[in-house]
Structures are given as structure tokens and as C-alpha cells.
C-alpha positions in Angstrom: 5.9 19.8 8.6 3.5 18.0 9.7 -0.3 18.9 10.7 -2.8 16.4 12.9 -6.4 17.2 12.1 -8.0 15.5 15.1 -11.6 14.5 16.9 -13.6 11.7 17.3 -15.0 9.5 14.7 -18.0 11.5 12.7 -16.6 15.2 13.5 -15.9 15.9 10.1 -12.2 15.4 9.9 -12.2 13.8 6.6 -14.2 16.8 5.2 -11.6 19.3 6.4 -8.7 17.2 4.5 -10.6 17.3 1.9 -11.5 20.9 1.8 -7.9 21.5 2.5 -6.6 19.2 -0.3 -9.0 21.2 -2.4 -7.1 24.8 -1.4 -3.9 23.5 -1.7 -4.3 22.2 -5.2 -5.2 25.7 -6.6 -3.0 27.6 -5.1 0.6 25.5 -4.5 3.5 25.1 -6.4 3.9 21.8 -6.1 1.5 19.1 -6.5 -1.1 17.9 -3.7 -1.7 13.8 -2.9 -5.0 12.3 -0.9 -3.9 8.6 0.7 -7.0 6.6 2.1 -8.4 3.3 2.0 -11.8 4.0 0.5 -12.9 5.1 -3.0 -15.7 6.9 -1.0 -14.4 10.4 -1.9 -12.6 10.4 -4.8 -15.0 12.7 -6.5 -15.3 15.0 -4.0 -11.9 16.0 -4.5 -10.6 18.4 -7.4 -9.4 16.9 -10.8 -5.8 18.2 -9.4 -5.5 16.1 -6.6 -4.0 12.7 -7.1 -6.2 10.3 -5.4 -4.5 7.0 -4.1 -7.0 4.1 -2.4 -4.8 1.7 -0.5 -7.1 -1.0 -1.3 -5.8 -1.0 -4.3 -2.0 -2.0 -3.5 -2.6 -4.0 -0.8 -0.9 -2.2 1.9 -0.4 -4.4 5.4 1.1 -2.9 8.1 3.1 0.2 9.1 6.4 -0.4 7.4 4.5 -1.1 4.2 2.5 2.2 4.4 6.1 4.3 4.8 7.1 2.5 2.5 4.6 3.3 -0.1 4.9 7.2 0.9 8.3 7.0 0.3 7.4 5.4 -2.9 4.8 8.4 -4.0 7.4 10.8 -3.1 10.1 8.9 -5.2 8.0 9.1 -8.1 7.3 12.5 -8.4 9.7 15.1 -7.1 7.3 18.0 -6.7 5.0 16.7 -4.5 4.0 19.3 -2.0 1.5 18.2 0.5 0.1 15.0 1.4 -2.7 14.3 2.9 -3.6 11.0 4.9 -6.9 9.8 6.4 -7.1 7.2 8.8 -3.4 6.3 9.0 -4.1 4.4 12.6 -6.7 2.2 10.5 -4.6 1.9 7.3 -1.3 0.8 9.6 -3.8 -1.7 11.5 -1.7 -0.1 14.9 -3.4 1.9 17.5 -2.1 5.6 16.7 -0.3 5.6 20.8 2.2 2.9 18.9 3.2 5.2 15.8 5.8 7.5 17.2 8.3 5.9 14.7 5.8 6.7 11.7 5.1 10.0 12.4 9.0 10.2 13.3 9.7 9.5 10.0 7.6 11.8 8.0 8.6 14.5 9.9 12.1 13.9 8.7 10.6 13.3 5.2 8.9 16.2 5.2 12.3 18.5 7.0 14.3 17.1 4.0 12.6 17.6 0.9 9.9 20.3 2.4 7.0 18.3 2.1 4.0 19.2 3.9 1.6 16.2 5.7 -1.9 16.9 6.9 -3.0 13.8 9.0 -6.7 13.0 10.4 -6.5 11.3 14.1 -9.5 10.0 15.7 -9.2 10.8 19.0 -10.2 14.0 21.1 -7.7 16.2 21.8 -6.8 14.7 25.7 -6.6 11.3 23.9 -3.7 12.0 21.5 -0.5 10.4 22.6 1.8 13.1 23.8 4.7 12.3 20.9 1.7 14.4 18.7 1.1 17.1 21.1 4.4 19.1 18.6 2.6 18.9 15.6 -1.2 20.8 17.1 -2.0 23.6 16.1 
């Protein structure tokens, strides 16, 4: 399943992740991952979320960033939900060209029941239509 958390740069997006990592590592069964490309909140997450700043592997590009997920979920089997921030900005692609990203974690996430939460900067009208499935 997937789930956009959306709105223009500043509204607070990161801060819900966040909050939602937060409640999903005290209370799910499997094990909760935070993916962004800035050490800037590491600590305000909980001790049982695994924090993972791209800056430090050197991810380029789309195809490098699934692969990576796909890597993290490899590597631990009971992952549960993951949480991305700024995948348009870690990808380096405006998010109207990432239908075949988001395709693919929503298979990801049908096969092996894996839950993403992903922030979008844009305002609701904004949001390319292949997204409008996974609103709320």
C-alpha cells in the first residue's frame, strides 16, 4: 500500500512522516525505515526507527533509488513500513515522470505487504493524476 503525504514545500510534510514513523515504531509488528537525503532529523525520530541518509551511499537517479529499496527490503524480511521524504528530489526527476517508481513499489508493497508513506511537494491539483489512487 502506498500513502502520498502531500503540499507545498514548508507545510509540514516531513513532520507528519516523522510523527507517523514515530507511531508505527511502537505499535507494528514489523519494523519501520525513514529514507531521506539529510541527517537533519535523525534525532527526531525514535531509537526504533532505522534512519537511512542517502548521502551516504551515493544514490544517482531513479533506478538507483529502487534499487536501494529493494536492497533494504532484501536485507531484512520484516520490514513493515517505509517511509520516504523527498523522493522527486532524491530521484533528481520531477515527480509527473515517476509513474514507473511508484508502479513498482506498489507491486513491492502488494507482494510482501509492505506499507510506504511518501511526502510529495505539490498541492493537491498539482499531483500527477497516476497518484490521485493512492490519496486519502
Amino acid at each position: 500500500m502506498i500513502t502520498i503525504v502531500y503540499g507545498p514545500k514548508g507545510t509540514g510534510k516531513t513532520k507528519q512522516l516523522i510523527e507517523e514513523a514515530n507511531k508505527v515504531a511502537r505499535t507494528a509488528k514489523g519494523h519501520a525505515v525513514f529514507v531521506t537525503d539529510t541527517k537533519r532529523y535523525m534525532y527526531d525520530l525514535t531509537r526504533d526507527v532505522r534512519f537511512i541518509d542517502l548521502t551516504d551511499y551515493n544514490i544517482a537517479g531513479e533506478e538507483a533509488f529502487c534499487g536501494f529499496i529493494k536492497g533494504i527490503i532484501a536485507a531484512n524480511t520484516d520490514n513493515g513500513d517505509i517511509f520516504i521524504d523527498g523522493a522527486s528530489r532524491i530521484t533528481g526527476k520531477p515527480l509527473s515522470e515517476m509513474a514507473a517508481f511508484f508502479y513498482m513499489l506498489e507491486k513491492i508493497g502488494d507482494n510482501l505487504g509492505i506499507n510506504f508513506t511518501i511526502a510529495c511537494s505539490a498541492k493537491r491539483e498539482d499531483l500527477p493524476a497516476f497518484i490521485a489512487k493512492y490519496l486519502q
